[in-house]
N, C-alpha and C positions, 0 to 999 in steps of 0.2 A: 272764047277769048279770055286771054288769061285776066286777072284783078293787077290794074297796076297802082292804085289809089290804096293807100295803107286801109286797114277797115279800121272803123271809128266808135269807139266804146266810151259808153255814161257809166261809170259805175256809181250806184246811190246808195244811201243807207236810208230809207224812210223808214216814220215814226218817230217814235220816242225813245228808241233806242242806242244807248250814249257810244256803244263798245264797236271800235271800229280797226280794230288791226286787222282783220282778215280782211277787210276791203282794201284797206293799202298794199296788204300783201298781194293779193288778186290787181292790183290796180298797176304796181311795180313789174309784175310777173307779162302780164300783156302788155306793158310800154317796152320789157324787154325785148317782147315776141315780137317787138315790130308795128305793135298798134299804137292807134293816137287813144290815147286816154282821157279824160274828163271824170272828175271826181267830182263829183257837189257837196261833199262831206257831208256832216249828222242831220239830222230831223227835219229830212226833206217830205215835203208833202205827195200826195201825188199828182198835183199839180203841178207844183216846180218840177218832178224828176220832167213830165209829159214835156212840158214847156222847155227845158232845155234839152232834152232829147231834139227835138223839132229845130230847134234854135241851132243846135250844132250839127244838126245834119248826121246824126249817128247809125250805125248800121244795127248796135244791140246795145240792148241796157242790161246792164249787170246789177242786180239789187240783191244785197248782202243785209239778213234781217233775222235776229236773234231774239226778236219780242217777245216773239207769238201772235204778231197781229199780220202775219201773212195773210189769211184767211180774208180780213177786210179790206186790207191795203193791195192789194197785188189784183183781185177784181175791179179795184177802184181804178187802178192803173190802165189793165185792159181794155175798159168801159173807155175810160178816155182818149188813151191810141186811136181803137175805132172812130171816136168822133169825131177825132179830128186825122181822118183816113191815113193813119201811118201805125196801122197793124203788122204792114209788112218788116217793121223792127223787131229781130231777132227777141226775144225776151227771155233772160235766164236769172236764175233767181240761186242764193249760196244763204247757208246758215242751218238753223238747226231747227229743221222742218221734219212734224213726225209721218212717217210713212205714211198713215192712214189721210193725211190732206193731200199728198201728192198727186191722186188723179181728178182730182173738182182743181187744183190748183193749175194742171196742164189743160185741163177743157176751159179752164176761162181764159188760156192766152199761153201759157208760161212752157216754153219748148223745151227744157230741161230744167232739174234738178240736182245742185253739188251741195251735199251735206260733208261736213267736218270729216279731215283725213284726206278728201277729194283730190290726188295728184295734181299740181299744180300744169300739168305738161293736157293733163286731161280736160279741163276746162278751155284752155287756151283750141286741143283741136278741133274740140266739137265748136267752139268759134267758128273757125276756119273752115271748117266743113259745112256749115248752116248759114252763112248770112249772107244775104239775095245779091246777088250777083248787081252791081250799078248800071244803070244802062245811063249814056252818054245822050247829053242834047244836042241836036246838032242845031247853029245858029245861022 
C-alpha cells in the first residue's frame, strides 16, 4: 500500500557544534522533496534530539555533526531510541565523519552515512527508500 502521509524528518545538530548551514541546506532540500521537516537547531543533546523525535512522531532523524564527537554522541543517541522502543527510526547521520568510524558507527544504529559533496537528490532517496512503512490504527 502506497505512503500517503508525507514522511516526517528531525533534522539535529548535537553537541557543541556551532556551524549549521548544511543542515538547513539538508533541511530546505527534503521540505522541498515533499517532507515535513523539524529542525531543533544547534547544541541539541541527545536527549532533546530523542525527545522530540518521539514528540513529533518522525519517521528519521537526520543529525548533521562536524565536531568529532560522533563517536560519543550518535551511541548516546542509539542507546536511547532503544529504551524508549523507537529504534525503528530511520537514523542517518551527514558531516565530516572519517571512514575508519563509519562501521562501529552503523553497528550502533546509524543506517547510512552522507559525508561532504553527498548529492543533495541522494540523501533525500535513500529517505525514501528506508523509512518503515506506517501502519494505520484502526479505532
Amino acid at each position: 500500500m502506497p505512503r500517503t502521509a508525507p514522511i516526517r524528518v528531525l533534522v539535529a545538530k548535537p553537541g557543541l557544534d556551532g556551524h549549521d548551514r548544511g543542515a538547513k541546506v539538508i533541511a530546505r532540500a527534503l521540505r522541498d522533496a515533499g517532507m515535513e521537516v523539524i529542525y531543533t537547531g544547534l547544541r541539541q543533546t541527545p536527549e532533546m534530539i530523542v525527545t522530540a523525535a518521539i514528540q513529533e512522531d518522525v519517521d528519521c532523524i537526520g543529525l548533521s555533526i562536524l565536531s568529532g564527537a560522533h563517536n560519543v554522541i550518535v551511541p548516546r543517541i542509539t542507546a536511547l531510541l532503544r529504551e524508549q522502543h523507537a529504534e525503528d527510526i530511520l537514523l542517518i547521520l551527514g558531516g565530516t565523519i572519517p571512514d575508519e568510524d563509519a562501521a562501529g558507527l552503523k553497528q550502533s544504529g546509524v543506517s547510512a552515512i552522507f559525508g561532504p559533496g553527498t548529492p543533495l537528490e541522494t540523501t533525500i532517496n535513500y529517505i525514501r527508500e528506508n523509512v518503515k512503512p506506517r501502519t494505520l490504527l484502526s479505532t
